[in-house]
ZALOMI-193416 format. One record per residue (C-alpha): x, y, z. Coordinates in Angstrom, 3 decimals, padded with zeros to 6 digits, m for minus. Layout:
REM residues N
<rec px="X" py="Y" pz="Z"/>
...
***
This chain:
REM residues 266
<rec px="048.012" py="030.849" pz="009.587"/>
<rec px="047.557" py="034.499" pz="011.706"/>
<rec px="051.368" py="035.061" pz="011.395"/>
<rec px="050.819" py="034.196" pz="007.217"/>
<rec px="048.360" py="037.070" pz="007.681"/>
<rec px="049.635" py="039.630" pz="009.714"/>
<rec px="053.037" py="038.731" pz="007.406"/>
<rec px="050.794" py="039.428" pz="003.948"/>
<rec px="049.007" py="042.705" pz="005.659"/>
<rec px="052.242" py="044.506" pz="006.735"/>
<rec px="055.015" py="043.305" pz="003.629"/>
<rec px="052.069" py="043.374" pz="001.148"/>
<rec px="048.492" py="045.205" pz="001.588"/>
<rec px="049.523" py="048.350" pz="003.589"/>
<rec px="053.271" py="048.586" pz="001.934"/>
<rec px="051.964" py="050.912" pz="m000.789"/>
<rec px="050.996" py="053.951" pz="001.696"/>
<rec px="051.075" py="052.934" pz="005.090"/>
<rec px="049.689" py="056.399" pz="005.781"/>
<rec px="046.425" py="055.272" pz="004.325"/>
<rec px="046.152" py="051.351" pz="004.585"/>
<rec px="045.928" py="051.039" pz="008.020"/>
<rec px="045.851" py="047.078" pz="008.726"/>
<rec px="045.499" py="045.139" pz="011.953"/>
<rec px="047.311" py="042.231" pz="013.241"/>
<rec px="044.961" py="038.895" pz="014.107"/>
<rec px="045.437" py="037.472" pz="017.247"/>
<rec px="045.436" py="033.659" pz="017.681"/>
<rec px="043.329" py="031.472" pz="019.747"/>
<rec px="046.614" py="029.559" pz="020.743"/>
<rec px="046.744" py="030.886" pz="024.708"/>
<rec px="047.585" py="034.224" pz="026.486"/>
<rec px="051.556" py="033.636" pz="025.603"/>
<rec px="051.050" py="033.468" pz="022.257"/>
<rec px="048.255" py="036.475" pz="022.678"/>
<rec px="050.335" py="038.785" pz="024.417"/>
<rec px="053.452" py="037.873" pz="022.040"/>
<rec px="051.947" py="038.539" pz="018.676"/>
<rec px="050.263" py="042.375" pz="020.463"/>
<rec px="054.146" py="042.691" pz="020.857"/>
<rec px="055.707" py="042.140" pz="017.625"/>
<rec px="052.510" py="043.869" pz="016.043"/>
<rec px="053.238" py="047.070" pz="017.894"/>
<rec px="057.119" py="046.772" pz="017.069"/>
<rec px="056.366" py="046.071" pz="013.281"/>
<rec px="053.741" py="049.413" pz="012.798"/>
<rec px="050.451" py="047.840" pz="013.516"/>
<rec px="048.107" py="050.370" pz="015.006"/>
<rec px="045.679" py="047.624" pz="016.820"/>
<rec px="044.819" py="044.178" pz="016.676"/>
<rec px="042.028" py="041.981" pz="016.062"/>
<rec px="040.393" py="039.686" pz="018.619"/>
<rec px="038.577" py="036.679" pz="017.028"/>
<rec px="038.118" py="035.106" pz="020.542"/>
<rec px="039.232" py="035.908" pz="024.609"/>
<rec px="043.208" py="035.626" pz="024.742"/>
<rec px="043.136" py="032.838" pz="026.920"/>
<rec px="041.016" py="030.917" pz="024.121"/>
<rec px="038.693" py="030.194" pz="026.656"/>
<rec px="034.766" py="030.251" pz="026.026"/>
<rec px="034.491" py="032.992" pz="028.450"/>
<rec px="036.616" py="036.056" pz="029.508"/>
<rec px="038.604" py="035.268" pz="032.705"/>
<rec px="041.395" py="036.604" pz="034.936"/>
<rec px="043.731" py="035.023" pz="032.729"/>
<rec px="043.391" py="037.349" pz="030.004"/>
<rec px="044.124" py="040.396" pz="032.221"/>
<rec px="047.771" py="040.188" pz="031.128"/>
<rec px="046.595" py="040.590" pz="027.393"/>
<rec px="044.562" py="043.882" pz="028.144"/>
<rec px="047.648" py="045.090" pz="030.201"/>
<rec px="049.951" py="044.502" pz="027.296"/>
<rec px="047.324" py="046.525" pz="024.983"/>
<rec px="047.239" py="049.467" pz="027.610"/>
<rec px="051.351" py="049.807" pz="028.195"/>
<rec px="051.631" py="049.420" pz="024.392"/>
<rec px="048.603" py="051.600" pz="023.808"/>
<rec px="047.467" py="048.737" pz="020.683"/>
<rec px="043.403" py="049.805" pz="020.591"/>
<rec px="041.825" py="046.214" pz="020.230"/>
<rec px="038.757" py="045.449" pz="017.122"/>
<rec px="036.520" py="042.490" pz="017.277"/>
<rec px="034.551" py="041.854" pz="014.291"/>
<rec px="030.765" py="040.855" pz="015.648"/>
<rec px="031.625" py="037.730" pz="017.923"/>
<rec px="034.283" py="036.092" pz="019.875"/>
<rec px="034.396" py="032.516" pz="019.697"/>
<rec px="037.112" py="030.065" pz="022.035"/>
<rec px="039.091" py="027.666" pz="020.393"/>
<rec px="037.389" py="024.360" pz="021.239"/>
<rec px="034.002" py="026.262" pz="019.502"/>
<rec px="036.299" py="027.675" pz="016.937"/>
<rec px="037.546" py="024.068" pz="016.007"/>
<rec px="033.921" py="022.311" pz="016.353"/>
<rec px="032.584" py="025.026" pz="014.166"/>
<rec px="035.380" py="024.424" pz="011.300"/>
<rec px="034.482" py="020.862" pz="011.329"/>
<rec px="030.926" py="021.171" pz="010.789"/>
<rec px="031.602" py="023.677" pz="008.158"/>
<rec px="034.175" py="021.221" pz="006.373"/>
<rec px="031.548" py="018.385" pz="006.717"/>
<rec px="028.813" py="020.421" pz="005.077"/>
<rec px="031.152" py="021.599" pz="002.348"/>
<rec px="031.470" py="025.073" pz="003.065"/>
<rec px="029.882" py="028.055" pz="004.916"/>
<rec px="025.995" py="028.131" pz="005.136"/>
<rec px="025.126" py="031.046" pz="003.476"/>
<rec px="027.182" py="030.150" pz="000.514"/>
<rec px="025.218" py="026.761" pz="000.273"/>
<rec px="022.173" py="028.683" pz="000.481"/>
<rec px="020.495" py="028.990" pz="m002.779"/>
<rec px="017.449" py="030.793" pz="m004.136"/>
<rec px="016.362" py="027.284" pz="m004.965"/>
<rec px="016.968" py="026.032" pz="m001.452"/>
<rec px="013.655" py="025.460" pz="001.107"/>
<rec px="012.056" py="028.954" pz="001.636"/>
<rec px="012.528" py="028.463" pz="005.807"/>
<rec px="016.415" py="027.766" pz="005.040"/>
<rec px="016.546" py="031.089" pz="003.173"/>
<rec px="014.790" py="032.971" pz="005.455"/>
<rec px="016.643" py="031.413" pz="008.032"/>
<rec px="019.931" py="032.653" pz="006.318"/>
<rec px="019.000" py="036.192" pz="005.291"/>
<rec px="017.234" py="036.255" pz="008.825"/>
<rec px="020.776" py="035.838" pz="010.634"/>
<rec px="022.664" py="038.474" pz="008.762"/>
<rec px="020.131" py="040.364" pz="009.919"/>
<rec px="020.615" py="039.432" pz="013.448"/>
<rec px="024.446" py="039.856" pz="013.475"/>
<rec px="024.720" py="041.973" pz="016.066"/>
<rec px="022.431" py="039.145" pz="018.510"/>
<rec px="025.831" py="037.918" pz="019.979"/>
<rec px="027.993" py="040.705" pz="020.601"/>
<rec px="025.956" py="042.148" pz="023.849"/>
<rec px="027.156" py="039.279" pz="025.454"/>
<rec px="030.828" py="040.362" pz="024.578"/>
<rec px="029.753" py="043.887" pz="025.740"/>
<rec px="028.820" py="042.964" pz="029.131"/>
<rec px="031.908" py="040.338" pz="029.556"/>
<rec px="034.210" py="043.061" pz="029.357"/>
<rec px="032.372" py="045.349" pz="031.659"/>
<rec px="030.803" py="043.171" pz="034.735"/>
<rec px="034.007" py="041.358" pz="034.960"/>
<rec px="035.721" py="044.946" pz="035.716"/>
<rec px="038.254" py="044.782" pz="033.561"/>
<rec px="038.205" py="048.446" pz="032.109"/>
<rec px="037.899" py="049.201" pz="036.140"/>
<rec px="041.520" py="048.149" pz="036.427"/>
<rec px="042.285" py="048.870" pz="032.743"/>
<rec px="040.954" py="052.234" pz="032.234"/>
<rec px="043.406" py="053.534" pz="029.108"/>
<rec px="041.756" py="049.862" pz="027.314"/>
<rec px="039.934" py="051.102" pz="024.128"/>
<rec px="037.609" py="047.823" pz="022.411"/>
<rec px="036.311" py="048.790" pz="019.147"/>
<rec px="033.044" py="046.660" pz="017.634"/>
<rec px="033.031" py="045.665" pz="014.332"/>
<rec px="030.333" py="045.812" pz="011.677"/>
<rec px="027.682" py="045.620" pz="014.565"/>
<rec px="025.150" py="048.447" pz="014.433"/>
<rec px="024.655" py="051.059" pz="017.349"/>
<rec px="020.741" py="052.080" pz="016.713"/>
<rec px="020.412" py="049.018" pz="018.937"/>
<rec px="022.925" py="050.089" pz="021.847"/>
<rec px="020.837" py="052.993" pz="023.577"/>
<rec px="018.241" py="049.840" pz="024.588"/>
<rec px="020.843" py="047.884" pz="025.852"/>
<rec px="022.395" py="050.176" pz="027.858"/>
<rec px="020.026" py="051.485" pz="029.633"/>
<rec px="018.937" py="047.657" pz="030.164"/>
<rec px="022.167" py="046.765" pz="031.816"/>
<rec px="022.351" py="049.970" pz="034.202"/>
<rec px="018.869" py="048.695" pz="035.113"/>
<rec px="019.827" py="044.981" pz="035.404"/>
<rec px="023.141" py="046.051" pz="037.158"/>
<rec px="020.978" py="048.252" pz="039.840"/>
<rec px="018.384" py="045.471" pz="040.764"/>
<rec px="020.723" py="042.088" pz="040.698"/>
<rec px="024.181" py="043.883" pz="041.935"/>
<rec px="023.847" py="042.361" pz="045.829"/>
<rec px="023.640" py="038.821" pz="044.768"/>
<rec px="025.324" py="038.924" pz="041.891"/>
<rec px="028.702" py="039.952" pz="043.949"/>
<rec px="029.362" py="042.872" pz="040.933"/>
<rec px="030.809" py="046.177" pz="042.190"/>
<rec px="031.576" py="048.395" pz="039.700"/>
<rec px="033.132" py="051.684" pz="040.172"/>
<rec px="030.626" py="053.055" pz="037.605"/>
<rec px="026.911" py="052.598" pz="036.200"/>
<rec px="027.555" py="049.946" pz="033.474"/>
<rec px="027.058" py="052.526" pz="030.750"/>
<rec px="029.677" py="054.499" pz="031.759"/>
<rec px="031.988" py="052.090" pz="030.070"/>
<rec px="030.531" py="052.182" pz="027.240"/>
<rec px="031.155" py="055.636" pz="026.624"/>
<rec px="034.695" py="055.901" pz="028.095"/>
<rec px="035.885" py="052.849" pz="026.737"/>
<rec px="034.036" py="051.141" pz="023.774"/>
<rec px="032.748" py="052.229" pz="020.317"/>
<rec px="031.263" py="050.544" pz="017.084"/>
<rec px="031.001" py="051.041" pz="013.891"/>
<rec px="027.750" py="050.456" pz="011.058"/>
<rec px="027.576" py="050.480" pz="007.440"/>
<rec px="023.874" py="051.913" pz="007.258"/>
<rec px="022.129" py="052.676" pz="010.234"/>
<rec px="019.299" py="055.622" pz="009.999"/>
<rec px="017.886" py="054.602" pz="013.562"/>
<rec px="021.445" py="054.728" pz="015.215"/>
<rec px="022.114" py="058.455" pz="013.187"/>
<rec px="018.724" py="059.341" pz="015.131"/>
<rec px="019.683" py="058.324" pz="018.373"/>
<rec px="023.414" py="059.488" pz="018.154"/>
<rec px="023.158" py="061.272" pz="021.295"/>
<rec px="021.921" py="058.204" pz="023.104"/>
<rec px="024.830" py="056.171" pz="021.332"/>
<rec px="027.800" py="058.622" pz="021.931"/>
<rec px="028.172" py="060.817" pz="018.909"/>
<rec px="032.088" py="059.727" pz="020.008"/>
<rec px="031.317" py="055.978" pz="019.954"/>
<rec px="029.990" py="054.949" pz="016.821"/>
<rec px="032.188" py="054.787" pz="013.216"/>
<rec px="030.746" py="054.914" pz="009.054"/>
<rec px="032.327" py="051.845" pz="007.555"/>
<rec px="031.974" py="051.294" pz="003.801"/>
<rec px="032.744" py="047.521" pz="004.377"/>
<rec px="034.266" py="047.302" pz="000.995"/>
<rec px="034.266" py="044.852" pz="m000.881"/>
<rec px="031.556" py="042.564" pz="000.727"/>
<rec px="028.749" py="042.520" pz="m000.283"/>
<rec px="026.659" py="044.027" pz="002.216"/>
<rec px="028.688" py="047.193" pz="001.416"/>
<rec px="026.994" py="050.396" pz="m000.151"/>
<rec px="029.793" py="051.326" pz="m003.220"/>
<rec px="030.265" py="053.127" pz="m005.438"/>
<rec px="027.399" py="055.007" pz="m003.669"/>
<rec px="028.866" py="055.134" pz="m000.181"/>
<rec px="028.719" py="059.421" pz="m000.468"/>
<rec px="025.403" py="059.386" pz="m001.675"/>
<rec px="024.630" py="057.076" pz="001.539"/>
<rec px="026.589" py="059.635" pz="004.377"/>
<rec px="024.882" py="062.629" pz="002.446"/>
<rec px="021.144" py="061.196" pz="002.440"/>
<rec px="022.052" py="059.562" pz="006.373"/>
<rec px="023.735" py="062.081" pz="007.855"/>
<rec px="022.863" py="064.922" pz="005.834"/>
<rec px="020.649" py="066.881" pz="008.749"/>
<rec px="023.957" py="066.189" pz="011.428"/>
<rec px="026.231" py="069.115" pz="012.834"/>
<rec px="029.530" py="068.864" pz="010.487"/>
<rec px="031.322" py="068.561" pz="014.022"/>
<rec px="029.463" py="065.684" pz="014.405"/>
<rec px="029.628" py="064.558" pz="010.981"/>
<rec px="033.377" py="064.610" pz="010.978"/>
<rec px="033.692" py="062.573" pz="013.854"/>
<rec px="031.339" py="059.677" pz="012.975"/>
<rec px="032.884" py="059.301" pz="009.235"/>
<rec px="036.536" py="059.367" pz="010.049"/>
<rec px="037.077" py="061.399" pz="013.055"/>
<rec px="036.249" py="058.945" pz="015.375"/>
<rec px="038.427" py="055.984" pz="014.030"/>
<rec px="041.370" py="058.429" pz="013.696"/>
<rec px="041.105" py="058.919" pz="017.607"/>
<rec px="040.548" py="055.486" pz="018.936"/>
<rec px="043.412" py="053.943" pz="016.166"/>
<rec px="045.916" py="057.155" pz="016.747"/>
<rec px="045.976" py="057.983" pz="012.735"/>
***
């Protein structure tokens, strides 16, 4: 199924103008050879990055033996996306089978004439999307990895950033107090990796424009999101004029495009 994919996004979505369809190649949940195989033949095909659904190793949690996957990325220089959460395979599989059972995702079984706590429990999570990924945040950074891989670049998907400021000053001050027993030594303040090594990206996200400074005017991305639903065309201008309208065009430039042509080497 991922090679089906990364086979229809190279021969078929991005043929037209590779200049300006800019796919990624998935990565599968099949074990670090597999991982570090398909980063390979992405980066000798064209791909500029790849797409990480779940740890290489397809373990629950990150571990040593996904350090030869983040070295690949770094010698190959393949910037790597996750979209919201990483899931292993054994959660990835349970999760499929639950969705089969109940005969399709929730949220499309979700009706306006469903219970009112089941709809509010539905909109409720989309709003909460973001609620897993700052345990994917602080996998990659107390476990040192972008200690020994420093050139790694992790890009969020679709996650928000008004919320990041909060969280990073939470795990400088959770690092500082629990470091001793907690056997962590990190070269840096937790933050630090934030800001030399991760960014995000938000389709609307007023709070997060407001606290850019606190974010890292160079770690956070637009996205239009197109064609979901949650997406703001055909009024994604008016959106960037009316959000970022009061921002330095410097900084402007680099959160609508700018940015993402850095991190992805457009």
């Amino acid at each position: 199924g991922v090679e089906a994919y990364n086979n229809f996004m190279w021969e078929e979505f991005c043929a037209p103008d590779r200049t300006r369809l800019i796919g990624l190649a998935q990565i599968g949940t099949t074990g670090i050879d597999d991982a570090v195989d398909t980063l390979l033949k992405a980066k000798a095909r064209g791909f500029k990055g790849v797409i990480l659904g779940g740890w290489p190793s397809a373990l629950d949690t990150i571990s040593d033996i996904d350090d030869a996957f983040w070295a690949a990325a770094c010698a190959e220089d393949m910037p790597i996306a996750i979209h919201i959460f990483m899931k292993g395979r054994a959660a990835r599989i349970a999760d499929r089978q639950a969705t089969t059972k109940a005969g399709g995702p929730a949220y499309y079984q979700t009706k306006n004439t469903a219970p009112t706590a089941t709809r509010a429990k539905a909109i409720g999570g989309l709003a909460n999307l973001f609620g897993t990924v700052p345990d994917t945040i602080s996998q990659y950074i107390f476990s040192g990895v972008f200690d020994r891989f420093p050139a790694l670049r992790v890009a969020l998907i679709e996650t928000g950033v008004g919320w990041i400021p909060h969280f990073l000053e939470s795990m400088d001050d959770r690092y500082w107090r629990n470091r001793g027993w907690g056997g962590i030594d990190l070269a840096n303040p937790p933050s630090y990796y934030w800001f030399s090594n991760m960014a995000a990206s938000y389709v609307s996200d007023p709070v997060g424009i407001r606290l850019r400074y606190d974010v890292g005017v160079d770690n956070m991305m637009w996205s239009s999101d197109y064609p979901h639903h949650v997406n703001d065309w055909p009024y994604s201008r008016k959106l960037i004029n009316l959000t970022l309208g009061g921002v330095a065009a410097e900084e402007r430039a680099k959160i609508i495009g700018g940015n993402a042509a850095r991190i992805f080497g457009l």
